[in-house]
C-alpha positions in Angstrom: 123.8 100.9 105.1 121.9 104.3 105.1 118.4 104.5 103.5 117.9 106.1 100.1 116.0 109.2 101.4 113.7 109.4 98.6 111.3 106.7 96.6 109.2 107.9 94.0 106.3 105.6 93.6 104.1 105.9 89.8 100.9 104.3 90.6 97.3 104.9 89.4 95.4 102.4 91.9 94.7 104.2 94.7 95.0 101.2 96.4 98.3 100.0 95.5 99.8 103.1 95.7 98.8 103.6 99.7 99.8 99.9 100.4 103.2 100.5 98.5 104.2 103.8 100.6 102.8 102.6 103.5 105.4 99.7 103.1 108.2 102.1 102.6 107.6 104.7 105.3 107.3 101.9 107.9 111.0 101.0 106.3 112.1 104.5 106.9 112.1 105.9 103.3 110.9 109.0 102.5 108.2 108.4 99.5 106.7 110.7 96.9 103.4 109.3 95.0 102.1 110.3 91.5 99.4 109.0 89.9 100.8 110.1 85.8 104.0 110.0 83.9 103.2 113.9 84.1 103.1 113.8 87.4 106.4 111.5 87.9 107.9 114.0 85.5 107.3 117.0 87.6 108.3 115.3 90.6 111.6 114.3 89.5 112.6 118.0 88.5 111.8 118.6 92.0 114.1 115.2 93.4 116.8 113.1 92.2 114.9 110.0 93.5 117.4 107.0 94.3 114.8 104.4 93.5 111.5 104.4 91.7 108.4 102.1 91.5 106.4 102.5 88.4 103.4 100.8 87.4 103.3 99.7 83.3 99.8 101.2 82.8 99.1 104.8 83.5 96.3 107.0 82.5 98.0 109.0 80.1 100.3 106.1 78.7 103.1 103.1 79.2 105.9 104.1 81.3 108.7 103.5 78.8 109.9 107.0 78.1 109.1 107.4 81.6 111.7 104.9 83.0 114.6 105.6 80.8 114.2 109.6 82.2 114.6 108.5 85.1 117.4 106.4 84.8 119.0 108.5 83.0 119.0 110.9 85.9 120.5 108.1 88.0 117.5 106.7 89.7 117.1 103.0 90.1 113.7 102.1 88.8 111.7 98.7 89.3 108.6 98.3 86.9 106.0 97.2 88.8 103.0 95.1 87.0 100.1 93.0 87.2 100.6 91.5 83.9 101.0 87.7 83.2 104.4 86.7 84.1 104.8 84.9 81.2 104.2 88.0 78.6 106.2 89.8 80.1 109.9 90.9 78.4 113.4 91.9 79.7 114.2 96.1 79.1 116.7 97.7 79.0 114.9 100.8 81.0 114.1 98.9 84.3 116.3 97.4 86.6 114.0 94.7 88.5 110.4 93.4 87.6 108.2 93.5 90.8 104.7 91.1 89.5 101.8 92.7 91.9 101.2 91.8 94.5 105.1 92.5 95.4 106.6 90.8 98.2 107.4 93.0 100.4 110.8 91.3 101.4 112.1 91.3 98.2 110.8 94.8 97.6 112.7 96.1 100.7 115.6 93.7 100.2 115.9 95.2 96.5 115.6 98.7 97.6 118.4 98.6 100.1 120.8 96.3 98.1 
């Protein structure tokens, strides 16, 4: 099965976001990083991303509105959270639930399924 060529990652820890593309290039994906929902937005008028990795938490708000765009543009998107497991709840706007730190297995194996 062919790679998705292009994963948009939504991440304000620097951190996170380097260890999460890092991840993905080694995997052979092709990876855009933004830091905002603004800056996820102005990305995806740029790419149709086939799979997106958004943190709940941003800087200039909850990713929400943000992850039903993108679906709505036919992107697969994964929230991806350091919250307590146990608060969090099913939505209709994200199709998988990575808990930080991801597993990179399951990350990968999600990504190519």
């Amino acid at each position: 099965m062919a790679l998705p060529a292009d994963i948009l990652v939504v991440e304000d820890s620097l951190l996170v976001a380097m260890s999460l593309e890092n991840v993905l290039i080694e995997a052979g994906y092709e990876v855009t990083v933004a830091d905002t929902n603004a800056a996820a937005r102005a990305a995806a008028v740029q790419t149709v991303f086939s799979a997106a990795l958004v943190d709940y938490h941003l800087p200039d708000g909850d990713c929400v509105a943000l992850c039903a765009e993108l679906r709505a543009a036919g992107t697969r998107v994964a929230l991806v959270t350091g919250i307590d497991r146990s608060s969090a709840e099913p939505s209709t706007q994200f199709d998988r639930i990575f808990y930080k730190p991801i597993e990179e297995h399951a990350l990968l194996a999600w990504l190519g399924g």
